[in-house]
C-alpha positions as CSV (number, residue, x, y, z in Angstrom):
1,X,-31.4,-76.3,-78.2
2,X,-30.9,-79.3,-80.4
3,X,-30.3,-82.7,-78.5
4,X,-27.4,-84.7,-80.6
5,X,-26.9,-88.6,-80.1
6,X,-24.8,-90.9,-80.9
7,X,-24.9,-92.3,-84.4
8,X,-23.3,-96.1,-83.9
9,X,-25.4,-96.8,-80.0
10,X,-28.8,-98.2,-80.8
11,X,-31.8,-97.2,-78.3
12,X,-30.5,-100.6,-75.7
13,X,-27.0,-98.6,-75.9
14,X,-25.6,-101.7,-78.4
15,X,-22.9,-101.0,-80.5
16,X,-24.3,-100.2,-84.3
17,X,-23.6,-100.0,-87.8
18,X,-25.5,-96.8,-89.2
19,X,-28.4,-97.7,-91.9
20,X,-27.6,-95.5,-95.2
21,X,-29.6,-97.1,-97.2
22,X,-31.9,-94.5,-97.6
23,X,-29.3,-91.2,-97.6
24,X,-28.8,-89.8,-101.1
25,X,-25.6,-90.0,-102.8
26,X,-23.6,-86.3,-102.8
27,X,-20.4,-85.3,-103.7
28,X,-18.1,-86.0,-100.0
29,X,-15.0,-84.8,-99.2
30,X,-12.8,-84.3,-96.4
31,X,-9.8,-83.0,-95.2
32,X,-6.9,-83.7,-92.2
33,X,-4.0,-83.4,-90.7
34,X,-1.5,-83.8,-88.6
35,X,2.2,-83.5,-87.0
36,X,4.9,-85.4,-86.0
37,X,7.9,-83.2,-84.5
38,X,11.5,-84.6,-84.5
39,X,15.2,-84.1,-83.5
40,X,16.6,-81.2,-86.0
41,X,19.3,-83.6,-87.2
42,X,16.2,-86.2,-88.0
43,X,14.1,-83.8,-90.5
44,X,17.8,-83.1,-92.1
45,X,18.1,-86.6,-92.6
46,X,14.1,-86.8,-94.0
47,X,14.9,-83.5,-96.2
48,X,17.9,-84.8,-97.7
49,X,17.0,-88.4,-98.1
50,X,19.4,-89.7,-96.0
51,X,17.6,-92.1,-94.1
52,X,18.8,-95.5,-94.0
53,X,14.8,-97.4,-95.0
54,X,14.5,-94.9,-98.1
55,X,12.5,-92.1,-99.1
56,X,10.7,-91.1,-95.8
57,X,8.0,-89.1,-97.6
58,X,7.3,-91.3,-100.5
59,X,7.0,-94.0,-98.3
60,X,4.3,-92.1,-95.9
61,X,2.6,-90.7,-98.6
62,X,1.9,-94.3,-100.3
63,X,1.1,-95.6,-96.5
64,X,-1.5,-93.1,-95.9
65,X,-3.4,-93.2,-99.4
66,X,-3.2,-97.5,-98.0
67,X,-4.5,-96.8,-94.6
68,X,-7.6,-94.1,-96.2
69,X,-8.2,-97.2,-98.2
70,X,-8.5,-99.7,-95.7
71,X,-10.2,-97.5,-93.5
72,X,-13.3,-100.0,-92.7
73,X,-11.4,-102.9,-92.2
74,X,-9.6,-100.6,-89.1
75,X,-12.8,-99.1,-87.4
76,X,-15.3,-101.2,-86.8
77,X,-18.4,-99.3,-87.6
78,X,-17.4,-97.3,-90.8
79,X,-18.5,-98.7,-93.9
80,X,-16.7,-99.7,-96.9
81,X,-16.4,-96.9,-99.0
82,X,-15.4,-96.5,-103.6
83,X,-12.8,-93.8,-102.6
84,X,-12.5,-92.0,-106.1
85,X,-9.3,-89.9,-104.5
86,X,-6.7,-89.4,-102.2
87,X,-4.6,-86.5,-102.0
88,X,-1.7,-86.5,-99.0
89,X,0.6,-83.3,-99.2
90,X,3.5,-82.8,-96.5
91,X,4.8,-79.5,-95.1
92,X,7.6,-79.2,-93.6
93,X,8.7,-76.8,-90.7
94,X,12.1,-76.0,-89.8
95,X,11.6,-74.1,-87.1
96,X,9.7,-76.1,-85.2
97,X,11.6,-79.3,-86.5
98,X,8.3,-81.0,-88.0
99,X,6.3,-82.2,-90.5
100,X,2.6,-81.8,-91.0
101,X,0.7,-84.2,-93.3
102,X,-2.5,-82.9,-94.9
103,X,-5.0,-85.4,-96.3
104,X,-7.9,-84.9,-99.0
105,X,-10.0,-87.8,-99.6
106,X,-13.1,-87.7,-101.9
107,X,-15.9,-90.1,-102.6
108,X,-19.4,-89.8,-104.6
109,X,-21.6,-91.9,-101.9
110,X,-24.1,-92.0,-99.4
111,X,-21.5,-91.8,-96.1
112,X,-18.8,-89.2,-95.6
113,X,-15.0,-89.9,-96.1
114,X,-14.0,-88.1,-92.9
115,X,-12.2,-91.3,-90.9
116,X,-10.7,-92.3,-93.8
117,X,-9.0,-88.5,-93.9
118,X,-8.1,-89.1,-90.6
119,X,-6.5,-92.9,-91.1
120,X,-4.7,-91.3,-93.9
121,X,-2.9,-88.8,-91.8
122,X,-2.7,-91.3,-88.7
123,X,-1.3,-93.8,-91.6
124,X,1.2,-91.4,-92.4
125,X,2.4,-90.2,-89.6
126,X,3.1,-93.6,-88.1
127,X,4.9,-94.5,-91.1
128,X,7.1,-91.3,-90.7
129,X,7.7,-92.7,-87.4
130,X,9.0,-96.1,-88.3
131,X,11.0,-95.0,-91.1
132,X,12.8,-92.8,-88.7
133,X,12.8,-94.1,-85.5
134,X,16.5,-95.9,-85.8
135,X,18.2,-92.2,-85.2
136,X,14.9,-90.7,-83.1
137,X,12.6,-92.5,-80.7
138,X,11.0,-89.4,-79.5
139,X,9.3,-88.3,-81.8
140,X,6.0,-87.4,-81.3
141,X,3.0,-87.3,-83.2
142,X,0.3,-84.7,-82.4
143,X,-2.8,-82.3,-83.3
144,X,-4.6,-85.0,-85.8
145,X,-7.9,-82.9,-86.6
146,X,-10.7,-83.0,-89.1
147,X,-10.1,-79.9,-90.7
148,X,-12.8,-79.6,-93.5
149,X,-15.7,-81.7,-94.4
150,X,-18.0,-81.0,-97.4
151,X,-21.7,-82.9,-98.3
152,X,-24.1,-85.0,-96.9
153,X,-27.0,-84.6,-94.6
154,X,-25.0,-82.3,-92.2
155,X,-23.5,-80.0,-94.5
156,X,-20.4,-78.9,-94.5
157,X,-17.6,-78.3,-91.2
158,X,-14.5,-76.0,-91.5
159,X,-12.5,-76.1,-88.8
160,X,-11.9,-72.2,-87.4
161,X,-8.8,-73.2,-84.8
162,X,-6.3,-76.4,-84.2
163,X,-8.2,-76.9,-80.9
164,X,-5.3,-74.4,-79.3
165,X,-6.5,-71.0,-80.4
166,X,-4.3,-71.1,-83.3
167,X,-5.9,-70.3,-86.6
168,X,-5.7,-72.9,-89.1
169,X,-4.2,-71.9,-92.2
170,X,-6.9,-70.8,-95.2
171,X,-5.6,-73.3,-98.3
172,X,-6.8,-76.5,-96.4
């Protein structure tokens, strides 16, 4: 059995900033998502652009390719990354009166992209949140998961379930 540790706690249990000097620079990418779930007459309102601050997903989508950008400035130990794309998609189900935000960010580097994925989505979400939040303050935001991760040291992750036994779908 293989012992893990954690990366940013130095051997006298100090907070740390990982060394990558010396990892080689691969091809990273990955992938993440999340949901907010709202009032039925809220997503109308987001669907037909009827919200009073604008264009809800426009909007997100510009806040979340912000917050993947500013990712390091956010979370203390993550380093400054040359993001070379950002990719946020939004689905939106009627049934269960939400939206999901997907997030693909890409780098050529020496240190994954994963948190800024994750800001991205997080980034988005929240600004879903505060455009809408005049006609629906409970709203909630929920299931933000690392779904995919490609290169580096440690290979590749694909998420199998959303944590709740639920498969995740394949295109992700």
């Amino acid at each position: 059995m293989t012992t893990k540790t954690l990366t940013h706690i130095d051997s006298s249990g100090n907070a740390t900033m990982v060394d990558v000097t010396e990892k080689l620079t691969t091809r990273r990418e990955a992938v993440a998502a999340g949901t907010i779930t709202m009032s039925p007459e809220t997503l109308s309102l987001v669907k037909t652009g009827g919200m009073p601050k604008g264009d809800v997903l426009s909007t997100a989508r510009i806040a979340g390719i912000m917050g993947a950008k500013q990712t390091s400035v956010l979370i203390p130990m993550c380093h400054p990354i040359a993001i070379t794309s950002v990719k946020i998609e939004f689905h939106i189900n009627g049934e269960g009166n939400s939206i999901e935000a997907v997030a693909a960010v890409k780098t050529v580097g020496q240190t994954g992209v994963e948190m800024e994925a994750l800001t991205a989505v997080s980034t988005a979400l929240l600004t879903i949140y505060d455009m809408c939040k005049a006609v629906d303050k409970e709203m909630e935001i929920s299931g933000i998961v690392l779904i995919k991760k490609t290169g580096g040291k440690s290979g590749s992750f694909i998420r199998q379930t959303n944590g709740k036994g639920k498969n995740l779908r394949d295109n992700k």
